[in-house]
N, C-alpha and C positions, 0 to 999 in steps of 0.2 A: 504494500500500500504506500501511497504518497499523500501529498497536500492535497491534493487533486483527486484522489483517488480514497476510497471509503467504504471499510464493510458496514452494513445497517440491517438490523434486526427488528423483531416487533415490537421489543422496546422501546427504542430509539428512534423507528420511522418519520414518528409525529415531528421530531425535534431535528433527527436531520435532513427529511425529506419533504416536507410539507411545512414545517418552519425555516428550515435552510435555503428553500428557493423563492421564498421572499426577497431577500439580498442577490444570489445568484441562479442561475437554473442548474437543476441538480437533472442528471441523466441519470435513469435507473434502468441494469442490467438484471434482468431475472434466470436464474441459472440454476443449473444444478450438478453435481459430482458427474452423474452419468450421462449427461448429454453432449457426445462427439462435437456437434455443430456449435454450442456454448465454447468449449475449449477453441475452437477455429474461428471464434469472434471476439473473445476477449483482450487478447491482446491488441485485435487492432480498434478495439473499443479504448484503450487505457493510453496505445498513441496517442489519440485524436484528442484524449483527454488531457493531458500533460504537454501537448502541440500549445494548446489556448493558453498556458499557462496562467489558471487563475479565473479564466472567463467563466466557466464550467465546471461542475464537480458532476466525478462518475462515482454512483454510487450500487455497491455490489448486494445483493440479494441472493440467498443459497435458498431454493423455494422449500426444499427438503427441511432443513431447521427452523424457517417463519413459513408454515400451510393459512395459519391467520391469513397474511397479507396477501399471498396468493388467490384465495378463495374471496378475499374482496376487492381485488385488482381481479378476478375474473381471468386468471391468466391459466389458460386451457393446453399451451401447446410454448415450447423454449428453442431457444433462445426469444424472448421479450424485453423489445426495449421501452421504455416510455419517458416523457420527459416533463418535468414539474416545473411551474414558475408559479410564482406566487400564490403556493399551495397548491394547483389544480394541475391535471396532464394537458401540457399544451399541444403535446404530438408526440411521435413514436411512430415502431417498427414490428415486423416480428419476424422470425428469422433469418438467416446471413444473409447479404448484402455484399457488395461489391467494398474494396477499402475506400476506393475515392466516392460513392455513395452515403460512406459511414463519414468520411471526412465533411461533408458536405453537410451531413444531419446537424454532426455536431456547430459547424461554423454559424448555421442558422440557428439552432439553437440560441449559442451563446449573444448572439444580437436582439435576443428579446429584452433583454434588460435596460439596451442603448450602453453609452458610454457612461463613463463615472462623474460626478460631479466636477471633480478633479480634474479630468479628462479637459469635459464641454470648457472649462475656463480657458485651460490650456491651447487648446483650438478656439479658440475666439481670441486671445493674447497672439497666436501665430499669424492666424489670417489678419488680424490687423498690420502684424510686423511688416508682411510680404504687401499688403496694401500700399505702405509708407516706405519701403525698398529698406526699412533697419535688418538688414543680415546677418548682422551678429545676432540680434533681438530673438527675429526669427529662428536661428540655427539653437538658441537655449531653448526656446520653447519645443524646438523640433524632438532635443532632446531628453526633458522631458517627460514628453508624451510617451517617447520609443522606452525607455526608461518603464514604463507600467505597461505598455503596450509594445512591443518591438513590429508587430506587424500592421501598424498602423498607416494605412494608406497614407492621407493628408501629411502626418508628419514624416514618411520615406520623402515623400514627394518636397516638404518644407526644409528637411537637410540637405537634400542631394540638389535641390534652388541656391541654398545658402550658400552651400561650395561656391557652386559655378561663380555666382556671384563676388564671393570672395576669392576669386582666382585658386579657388583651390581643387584644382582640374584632377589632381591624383588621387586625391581622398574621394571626391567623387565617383569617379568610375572606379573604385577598388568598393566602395559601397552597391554603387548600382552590379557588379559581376556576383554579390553572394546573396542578392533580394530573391525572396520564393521567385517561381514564377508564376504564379495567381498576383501580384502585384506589380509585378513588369509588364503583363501583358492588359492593366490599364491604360489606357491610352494618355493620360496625363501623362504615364510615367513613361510611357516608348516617345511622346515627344519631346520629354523632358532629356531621354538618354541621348536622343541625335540632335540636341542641343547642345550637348557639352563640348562634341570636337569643333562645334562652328565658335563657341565661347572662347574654347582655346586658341582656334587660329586665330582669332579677332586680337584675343590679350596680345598674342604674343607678335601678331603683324604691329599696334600701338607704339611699338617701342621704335619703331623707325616712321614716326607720323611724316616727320621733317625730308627724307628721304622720295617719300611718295608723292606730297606736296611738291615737290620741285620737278619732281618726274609730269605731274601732270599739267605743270607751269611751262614747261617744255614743248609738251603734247595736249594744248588742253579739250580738244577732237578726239583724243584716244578713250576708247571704251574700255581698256582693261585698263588704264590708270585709274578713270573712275574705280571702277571696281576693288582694286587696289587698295586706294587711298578709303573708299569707306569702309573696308574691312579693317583699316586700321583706326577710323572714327570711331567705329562699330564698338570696337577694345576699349577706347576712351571713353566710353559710355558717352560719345559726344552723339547721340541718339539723332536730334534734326537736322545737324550738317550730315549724317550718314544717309539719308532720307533723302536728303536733298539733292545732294550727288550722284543717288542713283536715277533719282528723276529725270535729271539734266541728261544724263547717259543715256535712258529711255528713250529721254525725246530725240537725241543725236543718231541714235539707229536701233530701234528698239527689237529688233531681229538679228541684232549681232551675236555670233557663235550661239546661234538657239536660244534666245533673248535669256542670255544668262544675267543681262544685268534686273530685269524685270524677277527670274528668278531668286536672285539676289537680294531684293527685295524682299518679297513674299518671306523668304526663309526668316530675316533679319525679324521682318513684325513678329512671326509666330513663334522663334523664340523671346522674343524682348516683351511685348504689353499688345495683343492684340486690340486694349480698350485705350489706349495712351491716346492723348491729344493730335503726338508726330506720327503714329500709325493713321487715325482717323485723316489724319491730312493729306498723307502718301497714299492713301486706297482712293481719297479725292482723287488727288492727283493724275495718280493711273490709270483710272477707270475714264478721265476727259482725255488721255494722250489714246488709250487705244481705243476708244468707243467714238472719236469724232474724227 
């Protein structure tokens, strides 16, 4: 047995089954010595339980020493699962199931409850962080949350922002390579991930702003100078001259090398503020250069 995990008798039931999933939902296994199919689900009942770490309590039933609880749970045929929240069976199962079936019980289960007091503050303190671009702000609260929660969407998604944001390109992607993949393949977070190498060429083109400026002072007809030089704006977080640059370049050939600098664009808004004032401008923009 674990924290998570609990044998419960007809003693006890009341107190830890029917008063216990007041606070949490308690998952109840009903089992017995000689049932083959029991033995072939438990374990992967006790994963799933100890995965949530804490969301969830599984709690064990031998029907053979509580016939009580059996004959008033009605339970005719084992392996039985059923699941309690606020004293009542909210759902359940009855015999094997597939593991990623049983993975799946349990995650819905444990979302009856909502998050913790705790939690909701904590995500309301982040999302404002990320509203107001504080990254450090953000990246504590990110932490946090992950901290009582480690699989918590909002804050994967609020750390691995953080980074990017604080040029911390390596801690980034060493976080996004070990996320489940039930939260990689949210879509915040797959465009979050092919944001960080455009994050890093941007930082890292910045460092030679002065370079690319001169280059296009040279050339200022060249569509890959534009390009260029707002990839390293992009880095400075110099947001509306990056914007701006690309526009001019639009308008100069807006078909050059597969209108990469239109693409260029696009890319730029959807990882930076799709709602920002200099997105709203440049979707103006673009939409009167190629629609007139």
């Amino acid at each position: 047995m674990s924290e998570n995990i609990i044998e419960v008798s007809q003693e006890n039931f009341v107190e830890l089954v029917v008063k216990g999933s007041e606070k949490i939902p308690v998952i109840v296994d009903f089992w017995a010595p000689w049932c083959s199919p029991c033995k072939q689900l438990t374990p992967i009942l006790e994963k799933a339980a100890n995965s949530l770490q804490g969301k969830v309590k599984l709690a064990k039933i031998n029907i053979d020493e509580n016939q009580t609880i059996a004959a008033q749970m009605q339970i005719q045929s084992i392996p039985m699962v059923y699941a309690f929240f606020n004293g009542q069976v909210a759902d359940g199962f009855q015999g094997n199931i597939a593991e990623s079936e049983v993975i799946d019980f349990f995650k819905k289960v444990s979302k009856l409850s909502g998050p913790s007091a705790e939690i909701t503050e904590y995500l309301e303190e982040l999302k404002n962080a990320i509203l107001n671009s504080n990254w450090d702000k953000a990246l504590k609260y990110s932490n946090l949350i992950l901290d009582i929660d480690q699989n918590n969407i909002d804050a994967c998604y609020g750390k691995i922002r953080s980074l990017i944001e604080l040029q911390k390109f390596k801690e980034a992607k060493e976080i996004m390579s070990v996320l489940p993949e039930e939260i990689l393949n949210e879509k915040k977070m797959q465009d979050l991930n092919s944001n960080i190498d455009v994050a890093e060429n941007s930082f890292n083109a910045s460092k030679n702003i002065a370079d690319f400026e001169d280059a296009l002072k040279k050339k200022p007809k060249d569509i890959k100078a534009h390009i260029d030089l707002s990839n390293a704006l992009f880095g400075a977080g110099r947001i509306a001259d990056c914007y701006s640059l690309l526009i001019n370049a639009i308008k100069i050939d807006p078909e050059w090398n597969d209108q990469e600098a239109r693409k260029k664009l696009i890319s730029f808004i959807s990882s930076h503020d799709l709602n920002s004032d200099e997105a709203k401008l440049a979707r103006r923009q673009l939409s009167s250069i190629l629609f007139n």
